[in-house]
N, C-alpha and C positions, 0 to 999 in steps of 0.2 A: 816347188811343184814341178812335174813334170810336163812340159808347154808343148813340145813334139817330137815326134821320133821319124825318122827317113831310112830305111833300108834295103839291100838290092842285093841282088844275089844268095842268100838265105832262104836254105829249105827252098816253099814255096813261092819264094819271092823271087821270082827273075828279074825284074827291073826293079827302077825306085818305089817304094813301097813307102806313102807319107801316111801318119796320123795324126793330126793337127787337133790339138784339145784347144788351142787359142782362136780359133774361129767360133765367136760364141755370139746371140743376138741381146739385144736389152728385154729380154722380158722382163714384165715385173712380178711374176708367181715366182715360187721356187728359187725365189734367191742366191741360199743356201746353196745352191745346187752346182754354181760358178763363184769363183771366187778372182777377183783383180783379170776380170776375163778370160781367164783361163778355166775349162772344165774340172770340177772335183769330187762330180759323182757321174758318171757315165755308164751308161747299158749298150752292148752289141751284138748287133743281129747280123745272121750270113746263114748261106744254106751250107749245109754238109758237106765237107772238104774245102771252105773257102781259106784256112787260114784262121781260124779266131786261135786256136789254140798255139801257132805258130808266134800269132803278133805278140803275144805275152809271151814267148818265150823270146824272140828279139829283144822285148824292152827290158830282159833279164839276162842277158844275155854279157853283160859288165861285172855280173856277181861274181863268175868266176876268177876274172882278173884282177880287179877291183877290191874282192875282200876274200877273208877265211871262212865263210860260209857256206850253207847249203849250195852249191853250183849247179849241181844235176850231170847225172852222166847218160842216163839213156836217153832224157826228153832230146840232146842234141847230135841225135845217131844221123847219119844225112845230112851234115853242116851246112855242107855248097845244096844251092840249088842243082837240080839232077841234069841240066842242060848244060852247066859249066864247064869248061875244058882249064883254063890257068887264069881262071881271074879271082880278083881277091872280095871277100865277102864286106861290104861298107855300113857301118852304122853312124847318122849324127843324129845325137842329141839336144834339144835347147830344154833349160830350165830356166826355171823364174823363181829365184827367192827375194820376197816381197820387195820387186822392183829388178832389180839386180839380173844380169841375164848372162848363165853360163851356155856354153856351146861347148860342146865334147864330140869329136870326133875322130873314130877311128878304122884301121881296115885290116886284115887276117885274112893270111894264108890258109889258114884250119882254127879251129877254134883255140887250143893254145898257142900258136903262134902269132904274134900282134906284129906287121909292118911299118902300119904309120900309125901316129896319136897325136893329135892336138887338142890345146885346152886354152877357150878364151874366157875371159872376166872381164865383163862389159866393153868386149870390143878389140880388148888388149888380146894378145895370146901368149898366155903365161908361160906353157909348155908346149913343146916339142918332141917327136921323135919320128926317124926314117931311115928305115935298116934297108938298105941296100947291098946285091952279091959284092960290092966293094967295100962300101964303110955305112958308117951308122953314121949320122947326125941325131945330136942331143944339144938344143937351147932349151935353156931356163929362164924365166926373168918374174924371179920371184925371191924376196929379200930374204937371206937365213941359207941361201943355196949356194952364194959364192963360191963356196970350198968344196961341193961335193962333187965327189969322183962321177963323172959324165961318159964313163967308158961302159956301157952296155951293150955292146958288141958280143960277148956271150953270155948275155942273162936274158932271157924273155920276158922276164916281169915287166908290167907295166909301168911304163917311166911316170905315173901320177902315183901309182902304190909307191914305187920306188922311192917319190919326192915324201911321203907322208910318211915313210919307217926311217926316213934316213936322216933325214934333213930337222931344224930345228928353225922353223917359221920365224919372221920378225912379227909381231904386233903391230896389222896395220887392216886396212879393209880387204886386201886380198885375200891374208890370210886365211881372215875372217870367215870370207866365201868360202872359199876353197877346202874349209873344213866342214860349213856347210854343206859342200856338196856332194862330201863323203859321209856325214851322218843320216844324207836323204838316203843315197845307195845302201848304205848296212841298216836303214828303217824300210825296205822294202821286204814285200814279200808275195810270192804268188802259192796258189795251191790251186790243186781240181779235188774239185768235193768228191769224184768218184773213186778215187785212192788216197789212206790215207799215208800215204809216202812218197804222194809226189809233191815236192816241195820248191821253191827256192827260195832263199835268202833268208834274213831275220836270224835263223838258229842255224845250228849243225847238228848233225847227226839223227840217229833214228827216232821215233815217237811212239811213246806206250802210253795211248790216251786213257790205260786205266792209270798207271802209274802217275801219270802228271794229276789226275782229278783225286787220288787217294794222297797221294805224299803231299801233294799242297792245301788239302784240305777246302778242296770245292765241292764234296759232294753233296752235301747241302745247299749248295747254291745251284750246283748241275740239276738238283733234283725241282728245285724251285724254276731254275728256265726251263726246264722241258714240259713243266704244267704247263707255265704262262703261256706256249707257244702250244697249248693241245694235247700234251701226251701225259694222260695223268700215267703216274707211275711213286711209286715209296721205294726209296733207293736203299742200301743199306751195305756191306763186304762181308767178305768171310775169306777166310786165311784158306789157302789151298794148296798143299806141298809146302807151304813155308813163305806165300807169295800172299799177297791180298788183291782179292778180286771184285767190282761190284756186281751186284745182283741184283735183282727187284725182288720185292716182299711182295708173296702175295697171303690168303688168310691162313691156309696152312704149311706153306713151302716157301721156298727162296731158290729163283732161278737164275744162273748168267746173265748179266744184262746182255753182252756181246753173243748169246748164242737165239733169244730172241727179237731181239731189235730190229726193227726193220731198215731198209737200205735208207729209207727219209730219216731214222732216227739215227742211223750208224751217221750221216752225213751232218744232221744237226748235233750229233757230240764233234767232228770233226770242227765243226765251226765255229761252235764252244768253247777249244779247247786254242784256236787263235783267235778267237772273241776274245777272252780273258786278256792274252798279252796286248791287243788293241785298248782295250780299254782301261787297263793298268799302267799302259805306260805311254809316255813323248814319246818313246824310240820310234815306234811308227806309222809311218810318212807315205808309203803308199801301198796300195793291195789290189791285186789282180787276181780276180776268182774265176776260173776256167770252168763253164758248163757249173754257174754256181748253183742253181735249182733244180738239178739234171732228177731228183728225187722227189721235190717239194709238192704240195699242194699250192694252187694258186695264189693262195690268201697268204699263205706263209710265206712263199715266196716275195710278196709284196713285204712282209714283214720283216722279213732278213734285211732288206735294201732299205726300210724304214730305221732298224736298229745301226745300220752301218753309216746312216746317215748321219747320226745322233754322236755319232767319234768324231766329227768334223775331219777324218782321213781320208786323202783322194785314193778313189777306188775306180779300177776299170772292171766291170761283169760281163762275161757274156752268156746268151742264154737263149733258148728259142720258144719262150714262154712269152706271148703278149700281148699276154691281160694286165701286165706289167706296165706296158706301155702305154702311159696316160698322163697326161698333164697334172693330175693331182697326186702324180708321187715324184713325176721332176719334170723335164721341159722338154719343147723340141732341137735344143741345141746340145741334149744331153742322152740322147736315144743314136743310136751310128747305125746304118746300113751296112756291110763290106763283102766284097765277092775277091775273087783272087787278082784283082790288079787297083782298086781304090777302098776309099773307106770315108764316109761323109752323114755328118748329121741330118737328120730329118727336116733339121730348118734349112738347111744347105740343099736340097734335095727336091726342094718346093718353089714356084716364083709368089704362089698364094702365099700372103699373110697369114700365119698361124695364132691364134687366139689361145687362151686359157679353156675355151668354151670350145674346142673344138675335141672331138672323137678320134685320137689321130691312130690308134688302135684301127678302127674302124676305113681313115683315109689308107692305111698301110695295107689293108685286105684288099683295099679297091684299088691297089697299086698309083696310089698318090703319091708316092715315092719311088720309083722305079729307077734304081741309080744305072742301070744297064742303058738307059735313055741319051 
């Protein structure tokens, strides 16, 4: 799971910039909701321009280097923060696989180019790298690596990809992690419900959300979740140039699905359509939905966070809906505040003791949380 992220100079981040999921209280609701204390269902609130859309693109921000996957090229147009003059953009990591506590850290000149990298496993630090206008430094100390060539002095690749295309691990508990915590990175995935091509990770390449619901044969099932969630509608295709398309039936015609749909419904087939790989498969490990109910109706909204809850997958949302925010669908250590220099949960945010029985919806109106304080 991912435990917390630190970044600083990024985009909108001038200084250190922490998100800390491992600051969590004992409540006894909502369980579910934290897991080994660390957060694994989370909602965030910020006003307009703070950053929400930013902080999910920081904690994706390894996809590029890390795997062959979706990366994104426009989300990270403005790399450096706009203030910078020659310093270098930093990211650490800490994760937590059931106990086990990796730290990943690294720093960049521009987004493809990586300066330093280090990787510890539980304390140790397996890997190394520091390219300097002189020379690079490259330590290893991971068993299976003796023999591989440590001259990456003109390669920019990440010296952790490096170690995992090259190298042939020994069988022991590093390892172990260490692979670990490359199949958390290639199970991530973020999207914003408002396009549906903004993506990272998980898959590559483009999305034809008729194509993936006819060729895999979900249209019966697509047709079934968008009752259950309000929208009655009778689905059905028809071949178009040579292409298949769906449609809705109605008593004497058949019309594009995609040319009457509404923005709430184009938004719940997008969700549908990585619903399915969340819930089909272990691969993934966590999801970041950017402005996820930017479309939804209230109730649905609550419903979305209820079925995502139901995959046991850690999820970060943000969203500025909240009727959401209430202890009967998660906690106060699971709701975040963030304005453009911190970011802290609702219990963090309070000296009062927060209850099950409390209206914290209602404390949030009356600035009972005012992280500006």
């Amino acid at each position: 799971m991912l435990k917390k992220i630190s970044v600083s100079n990024f985009k909108g981040f001038k200084d250190e910039f922490v998100f800390d999921l491992g600051e969590t209280n004992g409540y006894s609701f909502n369980q579910e909701a934290v897991i080994n204390g660390i957060v694994n269902n989370a909602i965030v609130y910020g006003a307009n321009g703070v950053g929400k859309s930013n902080l999910g693109l920081a904690i994706f921000d390894l996809i590029s280097h890390l795997t062959d996957l979706e990366g994104g090229n426009t989300q990270y147009v403005n790399y450096k923060n706009a203030y910078d003059v020659n310093g270098l953009v930093s990211f650490k990591f800490e994760y937590d696989f059931d106990g086990q506590i990796v730290l990943y850290n690294y720093s960049k000149r521009s987004r493809e180019e990586i300066v330093k990298e280090e990787f510890f496993i539980s304390d140790k630090r397996v890997a190394y790298l520091e390219k300097t206008t002189e020379k690079t430094l490259v330590e290893i100390d991971l068993k299976g690596t003796e023999t591989l060539n440590k001259d990456l002095s003109n390669n920019n690749i990440s010296l952790l990809k490096y170690i995992k295309n090259n190298a042939i691990l020994i069988d022991d508990f590093e390892k172990e992690v260490f692979y670990r915590f490359f199949n958390f990175i290639e199970g991530m995935l973020y999207y914003r419900s408002t396009l549906n091509d903004n993506y990272l990770g998980l898959v590559s390449g483009n999305i034809s959300l008729d194509d993936d619901i006819i060729e895999n044969g979900y249209l019966k099932d697509f047709e079934v979740f968008l009752n259950k969630v309000g929208i009655e509608c009778k689905l059905d295709t028809v071949t178009v140039a040579g292409k298949k398309e769906i449609v809705m039936n109605f008593e004497h015609k058949q019309v594009r699905f995609f040319n009457i749909a509404s923005s709430g419904t184009i938004a719940l087939t997008l969700f549908y359509f990585w619903y399915h790989r969340i819930k089909n498969s272990d691969k993934v490990k966590f999801i970041f939905i950017d402005e996820f109910d930017a479309f939804y109706h209230q109730k649905l909204a609550k419903l979305i966070v209820e079925i995502l809850k139901k995959t046991g997958v850690q999820f970060v949302l943000t969203t500025h809906n909240t009727s959401i925010m209430t202890n009967d669908l998660l906690r106060p250590d699971c709701y975040f505040i963030m304005d453009n220099k911190q970011i802290k949960s609702l219990a963090n945010l309070t000296n009062k003791e927060l209850r099950e029985a409390h209206n914290i919806e209602k404390m949030y109106k009356a600035n009972s949380f005012n992280i500006n304080v």
